[in-house]
Structure formats: C-alpha cells, structure tokens
N, CA, C and O of each residue as an XYZ file, in Angstrom:
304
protein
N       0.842     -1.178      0.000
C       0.000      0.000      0.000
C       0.888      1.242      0.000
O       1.587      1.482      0.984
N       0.884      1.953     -0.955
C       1.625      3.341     -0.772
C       0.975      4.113     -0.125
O      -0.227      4.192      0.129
N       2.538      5.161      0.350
C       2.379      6.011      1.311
C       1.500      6.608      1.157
O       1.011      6.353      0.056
N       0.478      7.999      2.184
C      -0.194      8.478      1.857
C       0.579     10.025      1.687
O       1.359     10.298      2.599
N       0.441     10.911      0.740
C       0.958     12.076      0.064
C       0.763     13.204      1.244
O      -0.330     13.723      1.475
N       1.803     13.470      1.857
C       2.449     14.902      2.615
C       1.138     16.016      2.299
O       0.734     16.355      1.187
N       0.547     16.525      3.840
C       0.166     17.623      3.528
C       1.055     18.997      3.273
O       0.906     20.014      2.595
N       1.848     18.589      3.988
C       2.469     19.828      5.100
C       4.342     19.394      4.011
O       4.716     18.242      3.796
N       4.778     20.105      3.757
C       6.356     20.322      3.397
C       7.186     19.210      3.919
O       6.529     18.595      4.758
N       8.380     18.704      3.754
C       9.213     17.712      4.445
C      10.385     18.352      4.258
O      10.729     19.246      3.485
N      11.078     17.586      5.314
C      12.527     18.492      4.844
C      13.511     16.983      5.034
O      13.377     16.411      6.116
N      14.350     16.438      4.135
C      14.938     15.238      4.413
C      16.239     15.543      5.219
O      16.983     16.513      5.366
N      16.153     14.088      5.732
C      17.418     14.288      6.796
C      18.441     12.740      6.105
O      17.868     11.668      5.910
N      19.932     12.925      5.830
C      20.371     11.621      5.722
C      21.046     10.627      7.329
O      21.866     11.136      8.092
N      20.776      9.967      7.420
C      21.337      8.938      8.064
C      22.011      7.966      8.008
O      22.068      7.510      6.866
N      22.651      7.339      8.860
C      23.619      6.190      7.803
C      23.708      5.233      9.465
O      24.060      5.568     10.596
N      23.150      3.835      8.817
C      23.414      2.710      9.976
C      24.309      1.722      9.592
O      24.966      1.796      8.553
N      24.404      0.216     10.876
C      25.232     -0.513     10.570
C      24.832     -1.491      9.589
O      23.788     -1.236      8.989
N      25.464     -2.600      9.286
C      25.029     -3.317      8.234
C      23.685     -4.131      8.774
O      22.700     -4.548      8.163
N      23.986     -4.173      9.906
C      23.051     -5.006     10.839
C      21.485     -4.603     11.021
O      20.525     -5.284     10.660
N      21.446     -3.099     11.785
C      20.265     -2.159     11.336
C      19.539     -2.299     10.577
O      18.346     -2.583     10.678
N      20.629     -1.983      9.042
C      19.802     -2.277      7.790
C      19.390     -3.441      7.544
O      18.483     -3.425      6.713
N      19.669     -4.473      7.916
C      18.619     -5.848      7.759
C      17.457     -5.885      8.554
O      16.291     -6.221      8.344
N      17.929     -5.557      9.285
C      16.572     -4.901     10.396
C      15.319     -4.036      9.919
O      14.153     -4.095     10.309
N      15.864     -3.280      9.034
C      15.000     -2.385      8.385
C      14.642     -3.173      7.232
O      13.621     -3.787      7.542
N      14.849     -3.343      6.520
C      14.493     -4.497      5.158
C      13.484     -5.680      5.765
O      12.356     -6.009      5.396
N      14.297     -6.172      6.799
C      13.305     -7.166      7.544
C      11.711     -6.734      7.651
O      10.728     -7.414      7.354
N      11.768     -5.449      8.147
C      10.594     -4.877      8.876
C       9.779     -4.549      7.568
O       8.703     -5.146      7.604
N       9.924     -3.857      6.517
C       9.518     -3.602      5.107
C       9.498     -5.311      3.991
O       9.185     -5.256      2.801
N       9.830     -6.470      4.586
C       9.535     -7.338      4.152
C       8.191     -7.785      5.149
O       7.316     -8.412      4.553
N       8.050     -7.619      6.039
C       6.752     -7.687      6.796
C       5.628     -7.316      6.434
O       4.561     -7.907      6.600
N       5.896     -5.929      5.721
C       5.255     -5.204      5.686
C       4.162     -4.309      5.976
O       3.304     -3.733      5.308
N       4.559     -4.403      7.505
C       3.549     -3.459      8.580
C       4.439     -2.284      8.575
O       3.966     -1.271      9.091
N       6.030     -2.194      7.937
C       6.518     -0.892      8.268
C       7.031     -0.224      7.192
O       8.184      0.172      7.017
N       5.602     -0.090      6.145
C       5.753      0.494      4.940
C       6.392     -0.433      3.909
O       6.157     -1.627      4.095
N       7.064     -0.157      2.983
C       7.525     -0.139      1.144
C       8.896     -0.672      1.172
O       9.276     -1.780      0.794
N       9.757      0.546      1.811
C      11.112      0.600      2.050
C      11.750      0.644      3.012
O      11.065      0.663      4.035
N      12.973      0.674      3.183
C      13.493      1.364      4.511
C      13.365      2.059      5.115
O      13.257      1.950      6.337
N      13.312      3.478      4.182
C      12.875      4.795      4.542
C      11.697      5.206      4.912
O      11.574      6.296      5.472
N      10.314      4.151      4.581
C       9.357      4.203      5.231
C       9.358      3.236      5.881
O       8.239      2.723      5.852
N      10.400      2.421      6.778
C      10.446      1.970      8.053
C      11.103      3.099      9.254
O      10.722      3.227     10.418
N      12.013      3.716      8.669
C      12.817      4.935      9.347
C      12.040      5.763      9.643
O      12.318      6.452     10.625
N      10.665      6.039      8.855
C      10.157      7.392      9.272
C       8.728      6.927      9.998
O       7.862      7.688     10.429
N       8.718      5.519     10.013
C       7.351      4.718     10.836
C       8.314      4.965     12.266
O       8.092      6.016     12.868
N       9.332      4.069     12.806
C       9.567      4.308     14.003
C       9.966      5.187     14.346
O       9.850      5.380     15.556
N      10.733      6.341     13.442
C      11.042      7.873     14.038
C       9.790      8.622     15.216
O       9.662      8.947     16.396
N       8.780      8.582     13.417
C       6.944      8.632     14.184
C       6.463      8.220     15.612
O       5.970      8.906     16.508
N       6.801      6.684     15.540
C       6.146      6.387     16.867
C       6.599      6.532     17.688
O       5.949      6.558     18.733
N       8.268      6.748     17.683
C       8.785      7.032     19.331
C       8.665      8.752     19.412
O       8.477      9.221     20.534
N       8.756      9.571     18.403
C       8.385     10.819     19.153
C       7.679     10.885     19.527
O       7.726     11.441     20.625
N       6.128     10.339     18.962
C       4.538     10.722     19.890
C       4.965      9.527     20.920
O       4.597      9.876     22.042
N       5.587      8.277     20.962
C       5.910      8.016     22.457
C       6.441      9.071     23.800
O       5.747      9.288     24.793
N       7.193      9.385     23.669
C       7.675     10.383     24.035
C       7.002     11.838     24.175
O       7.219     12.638     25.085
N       6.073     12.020     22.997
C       5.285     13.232     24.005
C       3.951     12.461     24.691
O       2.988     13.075     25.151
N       4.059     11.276     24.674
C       2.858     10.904     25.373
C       3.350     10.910     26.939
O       2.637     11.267     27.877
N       4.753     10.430     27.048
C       5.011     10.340     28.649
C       5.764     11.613     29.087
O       6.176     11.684     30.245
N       5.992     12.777     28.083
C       6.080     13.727     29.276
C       7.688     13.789     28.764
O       8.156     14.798     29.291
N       8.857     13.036     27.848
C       9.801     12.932     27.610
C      10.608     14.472     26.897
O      11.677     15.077     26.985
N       8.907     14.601     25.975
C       9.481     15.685     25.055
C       8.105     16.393     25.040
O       7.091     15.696     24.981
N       8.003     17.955     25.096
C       7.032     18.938     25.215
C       6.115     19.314     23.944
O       6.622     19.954     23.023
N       4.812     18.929     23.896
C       4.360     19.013     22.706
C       4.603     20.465     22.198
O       4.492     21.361     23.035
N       4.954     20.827     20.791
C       4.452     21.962     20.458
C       3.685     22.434     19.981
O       2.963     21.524     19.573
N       3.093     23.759     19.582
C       2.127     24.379     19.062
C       2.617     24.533     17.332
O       3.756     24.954     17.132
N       1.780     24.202     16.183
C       1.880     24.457     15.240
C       0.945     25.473     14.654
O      -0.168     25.411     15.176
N       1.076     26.478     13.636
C       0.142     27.202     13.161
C       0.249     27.389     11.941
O       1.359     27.008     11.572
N      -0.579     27.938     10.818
C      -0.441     28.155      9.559
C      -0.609     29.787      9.510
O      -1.359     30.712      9.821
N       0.753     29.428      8.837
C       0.959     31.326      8.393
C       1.555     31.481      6.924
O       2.685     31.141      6.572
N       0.582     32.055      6.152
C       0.872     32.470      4.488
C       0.459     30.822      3.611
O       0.619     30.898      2.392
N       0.053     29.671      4.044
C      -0.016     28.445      3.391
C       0.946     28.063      3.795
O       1.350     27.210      3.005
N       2.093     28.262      5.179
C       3.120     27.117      5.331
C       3.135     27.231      6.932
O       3.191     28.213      7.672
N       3.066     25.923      7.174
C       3.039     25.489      8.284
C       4.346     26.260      9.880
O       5.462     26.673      9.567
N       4.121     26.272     10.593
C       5.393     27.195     11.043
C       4.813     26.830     12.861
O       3.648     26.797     13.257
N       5.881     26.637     13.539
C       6.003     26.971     14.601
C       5.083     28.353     15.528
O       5.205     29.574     15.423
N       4.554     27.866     16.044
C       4.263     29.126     17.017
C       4.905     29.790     18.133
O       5.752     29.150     18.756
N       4.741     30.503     18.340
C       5.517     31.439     18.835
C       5.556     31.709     20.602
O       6.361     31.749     21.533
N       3.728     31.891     20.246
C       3.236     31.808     21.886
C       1.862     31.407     21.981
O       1.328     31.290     23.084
C-alpha cells in the first residue's frame, strides 16, 4: 500500500546505519507493517517514538500554526 501524500512540506534528513540495522530495516519492510522501504520503516519508528515520548512527558508538545499556506512553529 503506498504512502499516503504529505500535507504539510518535508525536509529530508540523511542517516547512515550498521550493516546489521539495515537488515533490520528491510526485515521490517519485508513484513510489511513498516511500509515499502526502509525509509518508510525509518520514518514509521522515528513517528512512533516521538509521539511516544510526548505521550510520557519525555518531550514537550508543540504548538503548530499556519501562516501564508506554510506550516510554522508558534511562537506563543
């Protein structure tokens, strides 16, 4: 099932793991509960441990707002 299409802008980040990882990740995309590719295994668990993490209090949710059609940080 392909991804579903970005509302909001992306900005890519590169990363680089061990050989090991990456079977890990292939593994998980041969499952296929964690997306297509790698990279939509990378950006499935990126996903779930940040909202892990603002669920327990780890990391502070922020406020988002739309200003001019692009998404942006709020301020206050």
């Amino acid at each position: 099932m392909a991804r579903p299409s970005n509302n909001f802008e992306s900005s890519p980040v590169t990363v680089a793991f061990t050989p090991q990882i990456r079977q890990y990740l292939d593994d998980l995309t041969l499952k296929g509960t964690f997306g297509g590719s790698p990279a939509d295994a990378v950006r499935m668990i990126v996903n779930n441990a940040i909202e892990n993490m603002l669920n327990n209090g780890a990391l502070e949710r922020r406020k988002w707002i739309m200003n001019d059609g692009k998404l942006v940080l709020a301020t206050n």
